[in-house]
N, C-alpha and C positions, 0 to 999 in steps of 0.2 A: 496943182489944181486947187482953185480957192474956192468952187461951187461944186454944190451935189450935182448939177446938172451936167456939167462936162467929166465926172468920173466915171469910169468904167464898172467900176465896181458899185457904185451908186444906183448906177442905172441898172442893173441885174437885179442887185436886191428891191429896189423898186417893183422893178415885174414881176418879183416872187409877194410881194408885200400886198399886193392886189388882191383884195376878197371878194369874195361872190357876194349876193344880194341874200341868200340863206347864210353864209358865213355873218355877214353885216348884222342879220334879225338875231342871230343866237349871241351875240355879244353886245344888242339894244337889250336884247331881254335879261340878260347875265348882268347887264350895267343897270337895269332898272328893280331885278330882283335884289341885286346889293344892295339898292338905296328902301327896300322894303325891309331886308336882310337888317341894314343901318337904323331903321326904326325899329326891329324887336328887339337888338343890341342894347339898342337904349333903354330902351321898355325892361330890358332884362335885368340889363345892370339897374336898373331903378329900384327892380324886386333885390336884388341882391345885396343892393343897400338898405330896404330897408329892413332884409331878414338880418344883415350883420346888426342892425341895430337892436332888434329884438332879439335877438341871440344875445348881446353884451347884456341888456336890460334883465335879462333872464339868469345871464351868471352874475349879477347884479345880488338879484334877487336871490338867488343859492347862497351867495358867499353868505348874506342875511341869516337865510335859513341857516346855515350850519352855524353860524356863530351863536345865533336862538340855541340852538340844539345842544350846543356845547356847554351854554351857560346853564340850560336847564338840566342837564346831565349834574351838571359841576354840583346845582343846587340841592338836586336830588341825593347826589353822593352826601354830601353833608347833611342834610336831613337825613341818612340812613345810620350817619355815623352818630350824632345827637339823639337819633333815637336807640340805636345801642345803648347806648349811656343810660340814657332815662330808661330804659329793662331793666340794665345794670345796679343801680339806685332801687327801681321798683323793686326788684330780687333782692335787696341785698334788705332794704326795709319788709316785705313779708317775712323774711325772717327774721331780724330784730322783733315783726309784732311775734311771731310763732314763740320765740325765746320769753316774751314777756308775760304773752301766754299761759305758758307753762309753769314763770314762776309766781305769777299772780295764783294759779290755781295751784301751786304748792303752798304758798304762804296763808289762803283762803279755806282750807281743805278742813281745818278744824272748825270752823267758824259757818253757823248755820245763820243764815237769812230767816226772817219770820217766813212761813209759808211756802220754803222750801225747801229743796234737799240738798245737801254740801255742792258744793262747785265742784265741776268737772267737765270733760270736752263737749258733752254733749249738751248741758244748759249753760254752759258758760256764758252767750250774748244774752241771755234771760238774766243771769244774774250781775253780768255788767250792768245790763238798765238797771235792774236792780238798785243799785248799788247808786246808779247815779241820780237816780229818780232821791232817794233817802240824803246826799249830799246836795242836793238843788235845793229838794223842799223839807231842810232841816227842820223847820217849823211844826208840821206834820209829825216828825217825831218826835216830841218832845219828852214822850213817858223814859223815866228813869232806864229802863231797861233798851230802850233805842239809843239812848245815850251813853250808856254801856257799851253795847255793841258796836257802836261808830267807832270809841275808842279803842277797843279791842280790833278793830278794821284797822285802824290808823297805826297802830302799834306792828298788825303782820303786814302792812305793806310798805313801811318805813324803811326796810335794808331793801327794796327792789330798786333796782337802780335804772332808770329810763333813758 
């Protein structure tokens, strides 16, 4: 048999293949809710693409971020360690001044300033000015006896070693 028409079997499945006028409307409305279906598909995928885009733009923007974060960590770390140092230094000069200190005011200890009383911890920054005020404005001193005394200064703080 070279036609559906004269098959036997053609022709059964045929009369089974026959839809009602209700079968017919539920597979117009299935076929035209697809083509509604087919526009939010689109409509969807349209949102999907452009949330994948903002999504990449946004770990875009992270990878940014963290490598910011990194570098300033990194900078941070070395500014903590620089500043170690510079404590380090600072500690380690307080005590050189403490040491110097100490033997400024050993070496000074006999040796009276006009109008004051021997050196020690408590007028010590009084009698540094002191002291530097009479080496600035030498001139001011000129009486014998300040001249004396400068020498005699200069003689006990000559073995301090700075």
């Amino acid at each position: 048999v070279h036609s559906l028409s004269g098959c036997p079997r053609a022709t059964s499945a045929m009369k089974k293949a026959k839809l009602s006028g209700e079968q017919m409307l539920t597979i117009k409305q299935r076929a035209s809710n697809g083509i509604e279906n087919d526009e939010e598909i689109k409509q969807l995928d349209e949102e999907i693409k452009e949330l994948n885009e903002s999504n990449s733009q946004m770990e875009a923007d992270m990878i940014k971020l963290r490598t910011q974060i990194t570098t300033m960590e990194s900078n941070l770390k070395t500014i903590e360690e620089e500043n170690k140092v510079i404590e380090q230094q600072n500690e380690s000069l307080l005590h050189e001044l403490a040491n110097l200190s100490q033997s400024l005011i050993h070496s000074l200890a006999n040796i009276q300033l006009p109008h004051m009383e021997p050196i020690n911890e408590q007028n010590f920054d009084a009698y540094v000015t002191t002291l530097t005020d009479m080496y600035t404005n030498q001139d001011r001193y000129q009486s014998p006896e300040n001249k004396a005394l400068l020498e005699n200064i200069k003689q006990a703080v000559r073995g301090i070693q700075v």
